[in-house]
MMTF fields as JSON, N, C-alpha, C and O atoms, coordinates in Angstrom:
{
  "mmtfVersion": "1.0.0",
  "mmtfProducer": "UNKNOWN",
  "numBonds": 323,
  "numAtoms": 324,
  "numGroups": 81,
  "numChains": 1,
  "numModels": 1,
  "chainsPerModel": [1],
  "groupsPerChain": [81],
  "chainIdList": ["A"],
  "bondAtomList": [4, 2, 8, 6, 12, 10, 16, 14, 20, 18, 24, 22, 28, 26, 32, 30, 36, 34, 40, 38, 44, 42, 48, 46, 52, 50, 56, 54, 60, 58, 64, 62, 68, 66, 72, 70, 76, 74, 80, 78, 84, 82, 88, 86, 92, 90, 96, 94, 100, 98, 104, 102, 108, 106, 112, 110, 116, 114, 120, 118, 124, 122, 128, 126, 132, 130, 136, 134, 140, 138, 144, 142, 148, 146, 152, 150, 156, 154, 160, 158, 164, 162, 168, 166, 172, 170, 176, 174, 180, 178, 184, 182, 188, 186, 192, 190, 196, 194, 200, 198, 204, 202, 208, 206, 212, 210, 216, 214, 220, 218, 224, 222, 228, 226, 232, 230, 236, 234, 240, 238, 244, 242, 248, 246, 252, 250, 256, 254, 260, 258, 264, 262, 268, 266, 272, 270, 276, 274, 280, 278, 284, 282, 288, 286, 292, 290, 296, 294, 300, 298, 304, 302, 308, 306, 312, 310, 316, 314, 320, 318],
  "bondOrderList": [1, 1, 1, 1, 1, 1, 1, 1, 1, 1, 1, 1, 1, 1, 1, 1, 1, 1, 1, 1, 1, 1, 1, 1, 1, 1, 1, 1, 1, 1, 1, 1, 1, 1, 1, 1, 1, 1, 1, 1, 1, 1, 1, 1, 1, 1, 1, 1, 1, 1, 1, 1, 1, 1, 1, 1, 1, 1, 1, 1, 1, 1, 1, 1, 1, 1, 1, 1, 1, 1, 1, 1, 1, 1, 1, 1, 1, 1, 1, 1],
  "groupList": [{"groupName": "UNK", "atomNameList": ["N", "CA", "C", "O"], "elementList": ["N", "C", "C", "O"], "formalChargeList": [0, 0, 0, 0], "bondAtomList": [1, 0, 2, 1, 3, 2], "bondOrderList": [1, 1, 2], "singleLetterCode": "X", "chemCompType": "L-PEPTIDE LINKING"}],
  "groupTypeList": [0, 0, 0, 0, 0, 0, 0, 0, 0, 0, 0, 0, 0, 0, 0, 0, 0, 0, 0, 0, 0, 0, 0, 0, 0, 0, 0, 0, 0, 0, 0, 0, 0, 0, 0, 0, 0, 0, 0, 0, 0, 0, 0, 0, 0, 0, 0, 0, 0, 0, 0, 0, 0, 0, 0, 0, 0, 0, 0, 0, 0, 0, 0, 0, 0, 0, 0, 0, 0, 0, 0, 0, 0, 0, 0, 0, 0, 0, 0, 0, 0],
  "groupIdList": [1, 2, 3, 4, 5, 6, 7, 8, 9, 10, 11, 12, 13, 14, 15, 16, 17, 18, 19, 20, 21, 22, 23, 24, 25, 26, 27, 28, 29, 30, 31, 32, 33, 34, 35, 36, 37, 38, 39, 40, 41, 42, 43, 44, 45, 46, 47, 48, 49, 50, 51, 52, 53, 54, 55, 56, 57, 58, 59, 60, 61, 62, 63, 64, 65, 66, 67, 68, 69, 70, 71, 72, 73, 74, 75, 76, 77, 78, 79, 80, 81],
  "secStructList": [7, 7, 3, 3, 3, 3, 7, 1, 7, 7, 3, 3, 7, 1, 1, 7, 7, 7, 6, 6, 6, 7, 1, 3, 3, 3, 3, 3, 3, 7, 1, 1, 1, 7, 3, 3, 3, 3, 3, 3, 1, 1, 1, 7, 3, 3, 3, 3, 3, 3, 3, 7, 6, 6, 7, 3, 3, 3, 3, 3, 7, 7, 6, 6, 7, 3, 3, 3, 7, 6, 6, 3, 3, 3, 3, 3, 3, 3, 3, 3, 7],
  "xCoordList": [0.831, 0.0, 0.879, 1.779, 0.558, 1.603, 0.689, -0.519, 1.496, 1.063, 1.423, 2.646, 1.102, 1.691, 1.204, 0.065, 2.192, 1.905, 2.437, 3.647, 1.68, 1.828, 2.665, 2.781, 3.461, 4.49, 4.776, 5.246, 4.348, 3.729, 2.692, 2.312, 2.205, 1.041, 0.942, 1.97, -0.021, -0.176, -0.031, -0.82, 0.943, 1.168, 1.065, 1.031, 1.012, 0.526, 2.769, 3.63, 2.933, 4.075, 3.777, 4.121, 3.15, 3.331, 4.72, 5.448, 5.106, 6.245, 7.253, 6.756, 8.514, 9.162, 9.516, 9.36, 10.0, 9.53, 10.202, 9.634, 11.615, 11.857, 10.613, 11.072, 9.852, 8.269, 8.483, 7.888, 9.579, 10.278, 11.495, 11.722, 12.35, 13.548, 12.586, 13.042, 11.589, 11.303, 11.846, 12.008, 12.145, 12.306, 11.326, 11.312, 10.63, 9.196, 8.007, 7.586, 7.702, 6.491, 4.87, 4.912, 4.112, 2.566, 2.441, 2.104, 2.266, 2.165, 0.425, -0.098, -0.086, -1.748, -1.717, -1.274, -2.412, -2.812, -4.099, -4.945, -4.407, -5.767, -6.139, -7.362, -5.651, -6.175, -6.985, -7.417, -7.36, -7.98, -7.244, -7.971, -5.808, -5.053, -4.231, -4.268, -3.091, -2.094, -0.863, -0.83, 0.088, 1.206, 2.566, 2.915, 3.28, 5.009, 5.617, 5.365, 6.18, 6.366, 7.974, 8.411, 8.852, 9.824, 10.658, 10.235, 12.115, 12.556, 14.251, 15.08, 14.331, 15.59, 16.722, 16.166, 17.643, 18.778, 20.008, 20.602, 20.135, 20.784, 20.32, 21.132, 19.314, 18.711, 18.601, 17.768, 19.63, 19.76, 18.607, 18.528, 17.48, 17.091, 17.628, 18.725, 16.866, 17.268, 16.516, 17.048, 15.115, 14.518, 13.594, 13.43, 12.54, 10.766, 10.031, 10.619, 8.603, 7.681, 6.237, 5.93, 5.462, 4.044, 3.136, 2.977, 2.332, 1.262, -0.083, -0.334, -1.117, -2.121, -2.901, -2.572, -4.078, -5.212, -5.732, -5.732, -6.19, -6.735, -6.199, -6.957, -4.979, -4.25, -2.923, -2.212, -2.65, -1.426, -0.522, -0.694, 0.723, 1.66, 2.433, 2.08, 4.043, 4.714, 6.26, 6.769, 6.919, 8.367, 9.24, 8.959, 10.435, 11.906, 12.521, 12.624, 12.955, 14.145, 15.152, 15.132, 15.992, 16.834, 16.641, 16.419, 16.661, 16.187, 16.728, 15.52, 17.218, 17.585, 17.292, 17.791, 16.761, 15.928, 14.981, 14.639, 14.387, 12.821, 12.163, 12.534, 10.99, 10.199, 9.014, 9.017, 8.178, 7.232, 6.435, 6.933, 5.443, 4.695, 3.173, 2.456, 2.763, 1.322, 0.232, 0.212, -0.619, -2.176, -1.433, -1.924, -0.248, 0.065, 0.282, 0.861, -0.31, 0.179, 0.794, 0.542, 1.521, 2.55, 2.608, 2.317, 3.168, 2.511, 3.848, 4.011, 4.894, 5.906, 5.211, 4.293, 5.712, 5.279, 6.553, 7.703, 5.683, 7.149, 6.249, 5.159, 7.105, 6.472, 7.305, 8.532, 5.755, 5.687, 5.187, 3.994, 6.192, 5.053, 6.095, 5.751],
  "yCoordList": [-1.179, 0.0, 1.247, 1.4, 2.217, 3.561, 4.433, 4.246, 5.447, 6.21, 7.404, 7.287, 8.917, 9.985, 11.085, 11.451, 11.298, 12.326, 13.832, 14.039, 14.727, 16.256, 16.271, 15.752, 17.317, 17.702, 19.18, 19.678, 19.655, 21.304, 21.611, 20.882, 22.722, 23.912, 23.637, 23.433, 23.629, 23.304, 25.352, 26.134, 25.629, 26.886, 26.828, 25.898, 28.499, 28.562, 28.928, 29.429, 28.347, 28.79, 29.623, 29.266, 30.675, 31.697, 32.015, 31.902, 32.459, 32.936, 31.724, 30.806, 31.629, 30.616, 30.581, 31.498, 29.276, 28.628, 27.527, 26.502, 27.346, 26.197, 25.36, 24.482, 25.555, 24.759, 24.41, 23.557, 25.365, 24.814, 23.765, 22.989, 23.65, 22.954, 21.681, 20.9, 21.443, 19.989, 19.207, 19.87, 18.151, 17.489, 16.758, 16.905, 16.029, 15.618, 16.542, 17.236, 16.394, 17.802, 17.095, 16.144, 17.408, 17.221, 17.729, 18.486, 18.612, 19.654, 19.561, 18.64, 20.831, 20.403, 21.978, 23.087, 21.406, 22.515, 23.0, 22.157, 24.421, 25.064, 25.425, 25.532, 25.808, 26.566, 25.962, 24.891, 26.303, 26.206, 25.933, 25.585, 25.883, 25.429, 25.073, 25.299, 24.298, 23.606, 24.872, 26.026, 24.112, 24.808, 24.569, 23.425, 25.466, 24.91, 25.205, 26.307, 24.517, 24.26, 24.543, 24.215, 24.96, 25.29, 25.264, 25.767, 24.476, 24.129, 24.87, 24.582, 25.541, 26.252, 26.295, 26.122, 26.404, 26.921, 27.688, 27.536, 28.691, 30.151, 30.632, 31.34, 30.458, 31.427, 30.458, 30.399, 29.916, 28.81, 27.756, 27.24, 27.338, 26.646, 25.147, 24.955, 23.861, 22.583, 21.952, 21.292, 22.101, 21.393, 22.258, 23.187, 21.94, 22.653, 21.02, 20.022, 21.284, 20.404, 20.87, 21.851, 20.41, 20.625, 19.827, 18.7, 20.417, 19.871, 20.421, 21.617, 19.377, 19.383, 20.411, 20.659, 21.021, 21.364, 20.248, 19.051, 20.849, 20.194, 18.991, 18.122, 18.786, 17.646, 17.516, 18.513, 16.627, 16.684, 15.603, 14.68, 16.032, 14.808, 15.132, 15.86, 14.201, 14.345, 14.645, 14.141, 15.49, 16.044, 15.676, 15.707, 15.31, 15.151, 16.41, 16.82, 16.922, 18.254, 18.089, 17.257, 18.994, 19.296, 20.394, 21.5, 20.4, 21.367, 22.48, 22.699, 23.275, 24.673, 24.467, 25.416, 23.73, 24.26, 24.935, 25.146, 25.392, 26.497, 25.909, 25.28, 26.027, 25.086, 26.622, 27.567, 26.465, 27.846, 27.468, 27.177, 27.552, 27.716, 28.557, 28.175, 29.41, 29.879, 28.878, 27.669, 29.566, 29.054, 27.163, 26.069, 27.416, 25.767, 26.099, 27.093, 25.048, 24.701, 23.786, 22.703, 23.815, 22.759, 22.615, 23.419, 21.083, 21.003, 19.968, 19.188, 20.103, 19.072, 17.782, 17.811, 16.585, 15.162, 14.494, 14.67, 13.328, 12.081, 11.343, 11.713, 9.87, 8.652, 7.818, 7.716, 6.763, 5.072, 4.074, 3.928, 3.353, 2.297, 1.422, 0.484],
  "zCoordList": [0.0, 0.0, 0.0, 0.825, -1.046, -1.134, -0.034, 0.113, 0.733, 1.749, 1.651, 1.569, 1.584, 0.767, 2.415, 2.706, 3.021, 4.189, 3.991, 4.083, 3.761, 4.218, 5.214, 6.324, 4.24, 5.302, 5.719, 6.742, 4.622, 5.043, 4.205, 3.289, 4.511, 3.819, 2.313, 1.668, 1.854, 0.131, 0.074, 0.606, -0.559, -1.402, -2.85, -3.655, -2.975, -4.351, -4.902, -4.178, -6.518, -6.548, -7.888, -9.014, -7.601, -8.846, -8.851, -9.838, -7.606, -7.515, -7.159, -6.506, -7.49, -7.318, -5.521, -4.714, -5.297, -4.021, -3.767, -4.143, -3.058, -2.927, -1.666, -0.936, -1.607, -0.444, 1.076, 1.735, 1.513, 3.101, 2.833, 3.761, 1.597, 1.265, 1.593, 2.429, 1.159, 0.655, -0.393, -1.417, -0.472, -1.334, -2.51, -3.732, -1.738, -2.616, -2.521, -1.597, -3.433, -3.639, -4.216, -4.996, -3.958, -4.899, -5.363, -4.452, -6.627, -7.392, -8.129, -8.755, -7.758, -8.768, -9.506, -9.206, -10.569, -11.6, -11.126, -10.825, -11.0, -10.339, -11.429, -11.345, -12.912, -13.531, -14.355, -13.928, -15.452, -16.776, -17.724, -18.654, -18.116, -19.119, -18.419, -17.21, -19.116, -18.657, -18.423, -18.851, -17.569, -16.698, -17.176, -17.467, -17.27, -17.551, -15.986, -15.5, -15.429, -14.372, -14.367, -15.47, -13.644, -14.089, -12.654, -11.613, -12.826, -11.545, -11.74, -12.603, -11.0, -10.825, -9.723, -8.639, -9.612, -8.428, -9.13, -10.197, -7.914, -8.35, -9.585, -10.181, -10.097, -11.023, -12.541, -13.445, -12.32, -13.811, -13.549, -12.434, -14.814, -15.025, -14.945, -15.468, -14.242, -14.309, -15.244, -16.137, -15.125, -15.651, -15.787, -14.998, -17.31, -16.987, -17.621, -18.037, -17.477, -17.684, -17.816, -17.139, -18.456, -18.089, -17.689, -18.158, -16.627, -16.367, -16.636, -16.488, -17.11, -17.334, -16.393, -15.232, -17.13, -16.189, -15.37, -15.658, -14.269, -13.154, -12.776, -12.348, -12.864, -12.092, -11.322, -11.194, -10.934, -10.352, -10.784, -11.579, -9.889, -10.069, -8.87, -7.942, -9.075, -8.028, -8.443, -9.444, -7.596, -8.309, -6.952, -5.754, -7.698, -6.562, -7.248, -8.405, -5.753, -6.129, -5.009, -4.102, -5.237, -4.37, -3.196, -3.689, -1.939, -0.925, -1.475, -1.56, -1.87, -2.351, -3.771, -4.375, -4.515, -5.66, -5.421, -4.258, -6.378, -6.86, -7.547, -8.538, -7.1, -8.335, -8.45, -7.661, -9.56, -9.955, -11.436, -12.524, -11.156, -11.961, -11.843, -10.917, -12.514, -12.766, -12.284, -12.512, -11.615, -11.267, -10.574, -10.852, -9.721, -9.566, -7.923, -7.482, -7.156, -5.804, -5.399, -5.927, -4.645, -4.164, -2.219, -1.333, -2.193, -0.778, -0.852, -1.791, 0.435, 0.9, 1.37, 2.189, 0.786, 1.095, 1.24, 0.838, 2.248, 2.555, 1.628, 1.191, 1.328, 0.884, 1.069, 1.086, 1.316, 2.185, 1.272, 1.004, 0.777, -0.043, -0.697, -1.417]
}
């Protein structure tokens, strides 16, 4: 059985956000169109991606990355499974 526990506050990352130096993240799309999601440290881009309207997924980063995207919230998770 997979087990997915909150580990802080679901925030919004309009603005970029490493999420309390979390590592695993939930990420959901609030908006109406899809999201480019965009993960950074010291300013240089690592990675981007998109996600769909109205859904989520799940991202590994590094605690001093940034992660940011439009109309997107993000919430620190452990996982068990």
């Amino acid at each position: 059985m997979q087990v997915l526990k909150a580990m802080t506050e679901e925030i919004s990352i309009a603005s970029a956000s490493n999420v309390n130096g979390s590592k695993l993240l939930r990420i959901y799309n609030t908006g109406t169109t899809d999201e480019l999601i965009t993960i950074a440290n010291g300013g240089a881009t690592i990675a981007s991606f998109t996600v769909a309207s109205k859904t989520f997924t799940y991202v590994e980063k590094e605690t001093t990355d940034t992660i940011q995207g439009a109309n997107v919230r993000a919430c620190g998770i452990a996982y068990k499974g």
